[in-house]
C-alpha positions in Angstrom: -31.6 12.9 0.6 -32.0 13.3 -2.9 -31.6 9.8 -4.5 -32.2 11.0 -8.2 -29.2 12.9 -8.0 -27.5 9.7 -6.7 -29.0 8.0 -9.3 -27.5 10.1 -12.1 -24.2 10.5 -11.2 -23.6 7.2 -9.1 -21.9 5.6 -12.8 -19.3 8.8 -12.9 -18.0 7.7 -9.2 -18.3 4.0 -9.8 -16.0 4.7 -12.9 -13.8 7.1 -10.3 -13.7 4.4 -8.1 -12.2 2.2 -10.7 -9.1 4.9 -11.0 -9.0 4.5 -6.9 -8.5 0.5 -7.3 -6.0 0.9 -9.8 -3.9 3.2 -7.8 -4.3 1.1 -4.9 -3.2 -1.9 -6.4 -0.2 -0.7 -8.2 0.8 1.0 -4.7 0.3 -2.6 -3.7 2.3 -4.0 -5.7 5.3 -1.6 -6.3 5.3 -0.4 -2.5 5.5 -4.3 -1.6 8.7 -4.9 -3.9 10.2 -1.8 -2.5 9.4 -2.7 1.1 10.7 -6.2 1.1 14.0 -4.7 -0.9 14.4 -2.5 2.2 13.6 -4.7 4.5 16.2 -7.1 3.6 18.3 -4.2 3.7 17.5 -3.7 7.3 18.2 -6.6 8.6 21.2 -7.1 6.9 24.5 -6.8 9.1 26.2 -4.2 6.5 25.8 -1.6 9.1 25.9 0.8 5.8 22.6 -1.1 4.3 20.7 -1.2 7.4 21.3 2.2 8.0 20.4 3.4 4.7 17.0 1.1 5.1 16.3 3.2 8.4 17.1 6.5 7.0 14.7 5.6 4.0 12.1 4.8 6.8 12.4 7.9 9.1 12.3 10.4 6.2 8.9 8.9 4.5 6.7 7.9 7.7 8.5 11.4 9.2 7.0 13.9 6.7 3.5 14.1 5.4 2.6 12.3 2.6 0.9 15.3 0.7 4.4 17.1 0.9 6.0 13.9 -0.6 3.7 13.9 -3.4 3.9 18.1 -3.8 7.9 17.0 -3.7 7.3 14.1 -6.3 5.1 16.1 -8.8 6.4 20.0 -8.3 10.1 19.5 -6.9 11.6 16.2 -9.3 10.9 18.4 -12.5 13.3 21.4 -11.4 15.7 17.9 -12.0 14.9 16.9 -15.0 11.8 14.3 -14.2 8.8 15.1 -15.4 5.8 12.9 -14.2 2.6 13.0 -15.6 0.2 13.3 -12.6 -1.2 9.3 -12.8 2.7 8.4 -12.5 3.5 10.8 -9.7 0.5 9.5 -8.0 1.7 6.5 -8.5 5.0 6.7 -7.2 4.3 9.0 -3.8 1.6 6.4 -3.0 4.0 3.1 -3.0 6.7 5.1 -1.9 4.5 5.7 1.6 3.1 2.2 1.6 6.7 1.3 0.9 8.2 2.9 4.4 5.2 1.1 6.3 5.7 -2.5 4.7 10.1 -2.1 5.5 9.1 -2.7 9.3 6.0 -5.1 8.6 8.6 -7.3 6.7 11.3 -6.8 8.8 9.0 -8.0 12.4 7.7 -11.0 10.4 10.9 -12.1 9.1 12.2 -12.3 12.8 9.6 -14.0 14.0 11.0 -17.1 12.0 12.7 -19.2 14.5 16.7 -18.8 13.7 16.8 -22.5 14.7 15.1 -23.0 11.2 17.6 -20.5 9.2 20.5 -22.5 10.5 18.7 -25.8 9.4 18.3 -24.6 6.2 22.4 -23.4 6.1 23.3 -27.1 7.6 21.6 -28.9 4.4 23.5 -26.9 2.0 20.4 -24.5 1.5 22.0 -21.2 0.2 21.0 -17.5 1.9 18.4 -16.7 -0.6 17.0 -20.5 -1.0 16.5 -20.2 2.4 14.7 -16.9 2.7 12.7 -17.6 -0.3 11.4 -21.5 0.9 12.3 -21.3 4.7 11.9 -17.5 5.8 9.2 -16.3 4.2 6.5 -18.2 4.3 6.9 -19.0 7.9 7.0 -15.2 7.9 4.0 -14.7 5.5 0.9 -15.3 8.6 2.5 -12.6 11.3 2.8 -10.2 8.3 -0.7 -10.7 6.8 -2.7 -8.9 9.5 -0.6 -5.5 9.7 -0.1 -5.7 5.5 -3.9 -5.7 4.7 -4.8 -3.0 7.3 -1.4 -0.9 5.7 -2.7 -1.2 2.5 -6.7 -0.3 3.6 -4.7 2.7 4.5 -3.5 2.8 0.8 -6.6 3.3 -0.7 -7.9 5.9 1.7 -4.5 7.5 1.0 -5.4 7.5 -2.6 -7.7 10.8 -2.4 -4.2 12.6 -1.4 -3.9 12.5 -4.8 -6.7 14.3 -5.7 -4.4 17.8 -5.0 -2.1 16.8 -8.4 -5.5 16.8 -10.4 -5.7 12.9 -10.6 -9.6 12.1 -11.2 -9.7 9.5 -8.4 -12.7 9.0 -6.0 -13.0 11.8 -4.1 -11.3 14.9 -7.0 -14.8 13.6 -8.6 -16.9 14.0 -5.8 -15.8 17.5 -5.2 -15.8 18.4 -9.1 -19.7 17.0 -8.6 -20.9 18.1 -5.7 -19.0 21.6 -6.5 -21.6 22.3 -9.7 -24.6 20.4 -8.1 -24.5 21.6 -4.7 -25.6 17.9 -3.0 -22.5 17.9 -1.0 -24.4 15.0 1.3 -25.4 13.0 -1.6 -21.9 12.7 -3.2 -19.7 12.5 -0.9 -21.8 10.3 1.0 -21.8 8.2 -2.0 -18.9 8.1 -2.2 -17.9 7.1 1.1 -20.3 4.3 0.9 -17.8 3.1 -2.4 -14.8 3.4 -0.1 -15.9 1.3 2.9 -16.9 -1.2 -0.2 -13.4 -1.3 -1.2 -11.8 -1.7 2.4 -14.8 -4.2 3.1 -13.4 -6.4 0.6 -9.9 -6.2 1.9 -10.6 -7.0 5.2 -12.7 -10.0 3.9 -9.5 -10.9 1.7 -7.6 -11.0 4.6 -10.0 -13.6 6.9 -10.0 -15.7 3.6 -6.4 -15.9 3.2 -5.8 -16.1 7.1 -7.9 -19.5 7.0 -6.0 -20.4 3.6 -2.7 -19.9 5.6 -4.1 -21.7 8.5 -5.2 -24.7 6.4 -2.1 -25.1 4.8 0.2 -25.1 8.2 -2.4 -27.4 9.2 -1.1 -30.0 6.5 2.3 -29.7 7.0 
């Protein structure tokens, strides 16, 4: 194991690494949106809403995610939208994360007793006053569990990425290792920065499963 060579290039994936988080957490955050959109959509009894939610679902978890973002970044141009490669990147990765979080949603949301929903109608709450103080934080604890190891998932899915020339993790651990020639010392590196990153999710999530716990408690 050569450690200098570690040494010396250890800043250029740690910088790399910083373009992985970034993905991750706008994926995060714009896959989240997305999801809960469709998932109220799936539960909804417009037959027309819930069906469109489902289709939505079946094509993205039905097709490889590299062919979504070869379909994002090569196919959306020949329309008219032209990403840069950081947006495409972008949008395939909360686009995937998205069709994953519709069905976390969806089986947290109907865990909430209906007894409560119809509490919340009998006091004059209206639909979305009761989703947003009722629903969903009853709905939050099932949810957590399945949403953190979803968007672990995320940041592996991050090195996809890589194919549409985005300098993430792992496009700079094969442009280093591809003009240094210490395949073990990169990309083990590197693989030492991703379990780091998924480390501190899964911490994240014990935290915020005691914080959840704690506040229940008090009710």
């Amino acid at each position: 194991m050569d450690f200098a060579t570690i040494r010396t290039y250890l800043p250029f994936l740690l910088a790399a690494a910083g373009m992985t988080v970034l993905l991750s957490l706008l994926s995060l955050v714009f896959g989240s949106v997305l999801g809960l959109g469709f998932a109220f959509l799936r539960i909804s009894s417009n037959r027309l809403l819930s069906r469109t939610a489902w289709t939505f679902v079946w094509l993205v978890r039905g097709t490889p995610m590299l062919l979504q973002i070869f379909a994002i970044y090569y196919w959306l141009p020949t329309i008219g939208i032209l990403l840069p490669p950081f947006t495409a990147g972008v949008v395939a990765l909360s686009v995937n994360a998205a069709a994953y979080y519709v069905d976390i949603f969806r089986a947290a949301i109907l865990t909430v007793p209906r007894g409560l929903i119809e509490a919340g109608d009998a006091i004059g709450m209206r639909p979305w006053q009761t989703m947003r103080r009722v629903v969903l934080p009853l709905a939050l604890k099932p949810a957590l569990p399945p949403y953190i190891g979803q968007a672990i998932n995320a940041v592996k899915n991050t090195s996809l990425v890589s194919v549409i020339s985005v300098q993430e993790l792992t496009a700079t651990s094969q442009s280093i290792y591809s003009s240094t020639y210490k395949v073990a010392e990169i990309l083990g590196t590197a693989g030492v920065i991703y379990l780091a990153i998924t480390t501190v999710l899964a911490v994240l999530q014990s935290w915020l499963e005691r914080r959840l716990d704690y506040g229940l408690a008090r009710r």
